[in-house]
MDTraj code that builds the backbone (N, CA, C; nanometers):
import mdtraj as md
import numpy as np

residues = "UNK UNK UNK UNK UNK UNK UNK UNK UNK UNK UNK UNK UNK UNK UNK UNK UNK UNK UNK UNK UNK UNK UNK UNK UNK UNK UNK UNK UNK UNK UNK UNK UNK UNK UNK UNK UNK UNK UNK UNK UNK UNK UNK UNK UNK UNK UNK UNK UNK UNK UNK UNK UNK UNK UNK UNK UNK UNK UNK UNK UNK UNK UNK UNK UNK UNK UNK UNK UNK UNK UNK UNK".split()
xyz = np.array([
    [0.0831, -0.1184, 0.0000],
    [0.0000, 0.0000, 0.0000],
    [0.0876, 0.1249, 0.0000],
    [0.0422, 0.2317, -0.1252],
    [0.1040, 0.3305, -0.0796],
    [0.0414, 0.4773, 0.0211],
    [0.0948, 0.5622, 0.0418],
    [0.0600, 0.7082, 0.0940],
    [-0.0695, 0.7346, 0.0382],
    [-0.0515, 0.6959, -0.0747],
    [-0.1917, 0.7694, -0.1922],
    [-0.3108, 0.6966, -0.2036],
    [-0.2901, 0.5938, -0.1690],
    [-0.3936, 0.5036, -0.1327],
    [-0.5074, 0.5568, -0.0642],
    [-0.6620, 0.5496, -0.1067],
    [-0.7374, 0.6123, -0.0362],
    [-0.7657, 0.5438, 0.0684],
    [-0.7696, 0.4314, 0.0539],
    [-0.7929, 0.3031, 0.1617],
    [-0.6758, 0.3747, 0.3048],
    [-0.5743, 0.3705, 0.2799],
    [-0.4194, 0.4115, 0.4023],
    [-0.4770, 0.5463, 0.4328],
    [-0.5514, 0.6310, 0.3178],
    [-0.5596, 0.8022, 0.3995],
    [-0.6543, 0.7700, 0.5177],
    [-0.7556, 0.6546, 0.4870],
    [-0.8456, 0.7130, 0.5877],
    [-0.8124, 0.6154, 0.6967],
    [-0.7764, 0.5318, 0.6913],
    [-0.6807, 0.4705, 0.7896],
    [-0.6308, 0.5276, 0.8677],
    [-0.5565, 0.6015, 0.8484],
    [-0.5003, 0.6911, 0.8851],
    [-0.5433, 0.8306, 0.9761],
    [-0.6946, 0.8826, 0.9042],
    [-0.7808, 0.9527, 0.9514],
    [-0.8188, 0.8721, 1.0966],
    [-0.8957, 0.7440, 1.0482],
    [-0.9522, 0.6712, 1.1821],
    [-0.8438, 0.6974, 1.3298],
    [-0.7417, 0.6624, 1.2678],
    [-0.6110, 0.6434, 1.4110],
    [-0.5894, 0.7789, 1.4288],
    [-0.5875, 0.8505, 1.3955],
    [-0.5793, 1.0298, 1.3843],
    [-0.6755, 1.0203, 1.4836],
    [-0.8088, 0.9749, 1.4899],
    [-0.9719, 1.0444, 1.5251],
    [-0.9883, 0.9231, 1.6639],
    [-0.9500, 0.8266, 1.6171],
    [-0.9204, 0.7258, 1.7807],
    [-0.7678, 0.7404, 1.8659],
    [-0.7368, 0.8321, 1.8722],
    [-0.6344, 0.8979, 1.9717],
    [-0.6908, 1.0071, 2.0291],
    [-0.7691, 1.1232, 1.9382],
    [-0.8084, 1.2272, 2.0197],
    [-0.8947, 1.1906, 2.0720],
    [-0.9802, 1.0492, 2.0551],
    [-1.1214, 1.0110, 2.1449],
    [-1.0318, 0.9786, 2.2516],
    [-0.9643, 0.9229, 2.2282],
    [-0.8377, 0.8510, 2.3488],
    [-0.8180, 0.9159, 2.4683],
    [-0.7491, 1.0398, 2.4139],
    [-0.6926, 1.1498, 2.4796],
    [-0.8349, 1.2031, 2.5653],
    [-0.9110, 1.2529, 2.5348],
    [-1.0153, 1.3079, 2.5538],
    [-1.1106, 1.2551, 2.6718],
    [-1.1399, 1.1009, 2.6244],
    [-1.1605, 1.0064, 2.7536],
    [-1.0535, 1.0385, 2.8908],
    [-0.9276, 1.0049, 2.8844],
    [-0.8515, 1.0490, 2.9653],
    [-0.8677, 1.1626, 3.0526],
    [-0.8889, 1.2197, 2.9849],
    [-0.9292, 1.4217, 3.0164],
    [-1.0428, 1.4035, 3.1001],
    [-1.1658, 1.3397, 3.0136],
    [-1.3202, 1.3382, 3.1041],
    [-1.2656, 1.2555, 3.2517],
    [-1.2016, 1.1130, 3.1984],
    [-1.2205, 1.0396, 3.3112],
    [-1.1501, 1.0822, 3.4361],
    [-1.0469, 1.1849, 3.4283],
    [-0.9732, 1.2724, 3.5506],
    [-1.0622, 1.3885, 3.5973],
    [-1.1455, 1.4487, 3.4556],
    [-1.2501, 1.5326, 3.5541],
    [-1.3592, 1.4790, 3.6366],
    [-1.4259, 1.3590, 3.6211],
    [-1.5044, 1.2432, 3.6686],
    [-1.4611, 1.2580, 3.8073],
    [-1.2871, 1.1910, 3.7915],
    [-1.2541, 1.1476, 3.9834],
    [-1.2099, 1.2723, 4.0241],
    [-1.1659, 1.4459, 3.9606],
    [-1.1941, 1.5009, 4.0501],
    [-1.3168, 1.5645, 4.1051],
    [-1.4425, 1.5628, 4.0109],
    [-1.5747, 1.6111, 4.0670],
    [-1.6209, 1.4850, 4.1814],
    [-1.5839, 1.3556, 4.1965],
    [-1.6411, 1.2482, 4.3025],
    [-1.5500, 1.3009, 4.3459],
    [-1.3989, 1.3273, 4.3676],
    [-1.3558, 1.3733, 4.5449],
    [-1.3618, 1.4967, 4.5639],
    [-1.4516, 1.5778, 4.4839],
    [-1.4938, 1.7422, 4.5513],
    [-1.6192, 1.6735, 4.6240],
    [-1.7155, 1.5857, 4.5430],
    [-1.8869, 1.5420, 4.5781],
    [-1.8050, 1.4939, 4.7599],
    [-1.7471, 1.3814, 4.7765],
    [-1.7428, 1.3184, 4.9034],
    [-1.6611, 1.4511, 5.0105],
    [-1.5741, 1.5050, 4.9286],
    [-1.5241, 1.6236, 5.0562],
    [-1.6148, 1.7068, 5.1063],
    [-1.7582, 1.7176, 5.0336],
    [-1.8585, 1.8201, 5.0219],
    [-1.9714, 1.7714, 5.1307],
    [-1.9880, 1.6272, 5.0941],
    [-2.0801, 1.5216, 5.1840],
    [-2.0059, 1.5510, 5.3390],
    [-1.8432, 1.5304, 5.3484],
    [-1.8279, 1.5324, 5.4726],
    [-1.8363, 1.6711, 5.5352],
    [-1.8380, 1.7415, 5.4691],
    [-1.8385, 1.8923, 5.5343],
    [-1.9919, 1.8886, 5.5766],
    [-2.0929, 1.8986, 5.4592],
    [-2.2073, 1.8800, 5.5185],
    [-2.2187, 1.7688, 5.6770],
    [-2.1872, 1.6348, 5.6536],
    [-2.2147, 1.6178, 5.7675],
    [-2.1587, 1.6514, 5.8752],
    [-2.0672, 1.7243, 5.8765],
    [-1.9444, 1.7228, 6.0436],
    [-2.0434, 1.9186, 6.0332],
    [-2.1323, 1.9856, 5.9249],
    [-2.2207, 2.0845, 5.9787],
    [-2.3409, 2.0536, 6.0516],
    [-2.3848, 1.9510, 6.0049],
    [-2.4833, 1.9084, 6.0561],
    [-2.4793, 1.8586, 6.2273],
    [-2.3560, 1.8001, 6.2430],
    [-2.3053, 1.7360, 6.3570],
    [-2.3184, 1.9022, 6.4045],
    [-2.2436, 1.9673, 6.4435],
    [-2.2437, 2.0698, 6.4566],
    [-2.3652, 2.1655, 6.5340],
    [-2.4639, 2.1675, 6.4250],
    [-2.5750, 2.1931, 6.3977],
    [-2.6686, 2.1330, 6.5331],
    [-2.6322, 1.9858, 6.5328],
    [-2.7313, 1.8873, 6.6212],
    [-2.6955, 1.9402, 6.7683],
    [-2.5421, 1.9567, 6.7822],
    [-2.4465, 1.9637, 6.8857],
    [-2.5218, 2.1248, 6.9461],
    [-2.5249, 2.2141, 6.9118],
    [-2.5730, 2.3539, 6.9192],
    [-2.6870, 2.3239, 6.9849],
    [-2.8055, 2.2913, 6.9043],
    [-2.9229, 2.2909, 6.9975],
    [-2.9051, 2.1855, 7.0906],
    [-2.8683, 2.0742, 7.1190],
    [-2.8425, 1.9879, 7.2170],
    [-2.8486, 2.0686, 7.3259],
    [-2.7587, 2.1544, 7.3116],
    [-2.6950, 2.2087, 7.3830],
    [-2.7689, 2.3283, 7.4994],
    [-2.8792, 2.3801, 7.4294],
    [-2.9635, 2.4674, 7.4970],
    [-3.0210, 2.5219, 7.3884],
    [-3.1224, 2.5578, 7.3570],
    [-3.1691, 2.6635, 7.2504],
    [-3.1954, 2.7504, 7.3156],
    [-3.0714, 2.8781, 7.2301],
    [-3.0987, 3.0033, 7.2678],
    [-3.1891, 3.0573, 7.1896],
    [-3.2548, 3.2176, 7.2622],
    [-3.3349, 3.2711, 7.1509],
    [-3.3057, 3.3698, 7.1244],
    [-3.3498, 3.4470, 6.9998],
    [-3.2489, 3.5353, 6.9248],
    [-3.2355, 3.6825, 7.0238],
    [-3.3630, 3.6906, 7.0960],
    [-3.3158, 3.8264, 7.1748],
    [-3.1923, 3.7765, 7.2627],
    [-3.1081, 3.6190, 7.2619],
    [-3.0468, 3.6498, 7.3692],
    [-2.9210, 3.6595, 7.2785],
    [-2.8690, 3.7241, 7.1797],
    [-2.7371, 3.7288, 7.0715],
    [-2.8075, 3.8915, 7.0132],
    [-2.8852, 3.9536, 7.0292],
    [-2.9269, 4.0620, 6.9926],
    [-2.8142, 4.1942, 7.1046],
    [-2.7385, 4.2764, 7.0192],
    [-2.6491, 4.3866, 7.0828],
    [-2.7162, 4.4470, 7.1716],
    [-2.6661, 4.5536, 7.2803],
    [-2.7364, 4.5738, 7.3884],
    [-2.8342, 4.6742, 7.3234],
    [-2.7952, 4.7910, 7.2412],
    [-2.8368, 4.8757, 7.2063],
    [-2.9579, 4.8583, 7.0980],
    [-3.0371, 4.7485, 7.1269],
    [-3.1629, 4.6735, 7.0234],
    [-3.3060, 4.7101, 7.1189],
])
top = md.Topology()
chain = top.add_chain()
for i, resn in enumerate(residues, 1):
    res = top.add_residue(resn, chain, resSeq=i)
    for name in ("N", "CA", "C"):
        top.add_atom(name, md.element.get_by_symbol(name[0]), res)
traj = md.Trajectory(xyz[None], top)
């Protein structure tokens, strides 16, 4: 087969066009695992607020006149 061969150009095209799918997958599949370890760092923040959250009123519920400045 030569260069000129239409059969080798597009051959050629294909492996050209299945590398940048290649590449590209690569690309998505690293943005994939970093959006799941932003999602789970996000889950734990939410819950250690929530903990938080539970921990506060446990604790006594205040009411807002009692965090209100003197001058209110």
């Amino acid at each position: 087969m030569t260069t000129d061969d239409p059969t080798s150009r597009r051959l050629t095209a294909l492996e050209i066009k299945a590398s940048y799918a290649e590449d590209l997958l690569d690309e998505l599949n690293l943005v994939v695992v970093r959006q799941q370890q932003q999602i789970d760092a996000l889950i734990r923040e939410l819950a250690q607020l929530r903990e938080q959250q539970t921990d506060g009123v446990a604790g006594g519920a205040a009411r807002l006149t009692d965090d209100l400045p003197p001058h209110y």
